[in-house]
N, C-alpha and C positions, 0 to 999 in steps of 0.2 A: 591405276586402280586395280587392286587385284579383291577376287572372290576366293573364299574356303566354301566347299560344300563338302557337308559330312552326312553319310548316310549309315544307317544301322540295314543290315541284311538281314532276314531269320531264315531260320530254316528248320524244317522238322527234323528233332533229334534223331539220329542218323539210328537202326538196327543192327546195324553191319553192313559192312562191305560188300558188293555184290561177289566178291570170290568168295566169301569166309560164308553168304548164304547159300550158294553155290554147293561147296564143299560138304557144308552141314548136309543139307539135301541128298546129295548122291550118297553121303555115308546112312541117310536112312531110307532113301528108295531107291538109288542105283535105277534111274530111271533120268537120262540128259535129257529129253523132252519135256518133261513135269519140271524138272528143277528150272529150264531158262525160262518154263513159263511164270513158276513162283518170284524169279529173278526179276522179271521186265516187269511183274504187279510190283512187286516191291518197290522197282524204280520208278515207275511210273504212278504210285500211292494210287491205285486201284483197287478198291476194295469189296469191288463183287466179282462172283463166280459166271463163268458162261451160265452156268444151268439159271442163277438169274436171271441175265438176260435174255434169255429162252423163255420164261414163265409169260403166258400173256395174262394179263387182267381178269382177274373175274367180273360178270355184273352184278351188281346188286340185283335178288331175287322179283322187287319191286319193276325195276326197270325190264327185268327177263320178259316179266308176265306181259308188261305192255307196249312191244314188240308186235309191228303190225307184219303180215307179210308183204314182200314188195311188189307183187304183184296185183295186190288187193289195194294198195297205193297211187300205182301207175291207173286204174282202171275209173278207183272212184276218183280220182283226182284232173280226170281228161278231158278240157271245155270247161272246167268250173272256174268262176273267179278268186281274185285275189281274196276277199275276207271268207270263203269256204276253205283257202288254204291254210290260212291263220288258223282257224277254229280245229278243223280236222288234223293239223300238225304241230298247233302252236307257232310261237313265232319263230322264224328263222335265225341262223347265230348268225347268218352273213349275207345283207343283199347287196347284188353287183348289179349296176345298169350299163349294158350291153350298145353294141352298136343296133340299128336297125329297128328301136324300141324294144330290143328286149327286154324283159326285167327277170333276173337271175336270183331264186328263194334257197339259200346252200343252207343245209341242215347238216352239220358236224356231228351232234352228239346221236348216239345209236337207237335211228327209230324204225329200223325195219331190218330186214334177212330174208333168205330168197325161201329157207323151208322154217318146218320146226326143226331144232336141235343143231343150228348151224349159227356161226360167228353171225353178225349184224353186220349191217352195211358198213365202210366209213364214211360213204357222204351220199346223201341226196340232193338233189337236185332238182328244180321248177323251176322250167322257164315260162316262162308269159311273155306275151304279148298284146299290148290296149288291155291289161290285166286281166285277159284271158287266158288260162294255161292251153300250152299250145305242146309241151315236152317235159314228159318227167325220167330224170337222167340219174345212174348209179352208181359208186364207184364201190364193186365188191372188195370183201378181204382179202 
């Protein structure tokens, strides 16, 4: 018994050679730093800039406004139960249950920062205990 297997390969239509982009390059910036880095995007079909990658998020102006601070969180949030956590945060994107009865309230998306005029937290944290909060935890920007 024999098998044929035929496959089609594609491949993006090539812009040149990495010498001949090379080449071009240095004849218009004389600059070998710039050019290997235009080389390795090319070969590696990267098509964004560092300063992209750089750029963080804006918030929407909605979300800006209703940014609590974190310390005004940790305070009213200390001894209250589980459904005061609900209401005064909303629901959680992620509950964990812990050893020891804890129960873990992770809040991902941006509800608090430490002043005005500063990045938002990325995560908050409520732990409880018998659904009582016992720890509220931060992980700054």
């Amino acid at each position: 018994m024999s098998c044929v297997l035929f496959y089609c390969v594609t491949t993006e239509p090539q812009k040149g050679s990495a010498k001949q982009i090379y080449s071009d390059c240095m004849e218009t910036f004389q600059d070998s730093e710039k050019c290997e880095k235009l080389v390795l995007k090319q070969l590696l079909g990267s098509d964004k800039t560092e300063t992209e990658k750089n750029q963080t998020p804006t918030l929407d102006p909605e979300i800006e406004k209703n940014l609590r601070l974190r310390s005004e969180i940790k305070d009213s949030l200390q001894g209250q139960n589980r459904i005061f956590v609900k209401e005064f945060l909303g629901n959680p994107d992620q509950i964990q249950f812990r050893t020891n009865g804890i129960e873990a309230y992770i809040y991902t998306r941006p509800i608090s920062r430490h002043k005005l005029g500063v990045k938002p937290d990325l995560e908050i944290r409520v732990l409880m205990r018998n659904g009582t909060v016992v720890r509220v935890e931060h992980v700054a920007p």
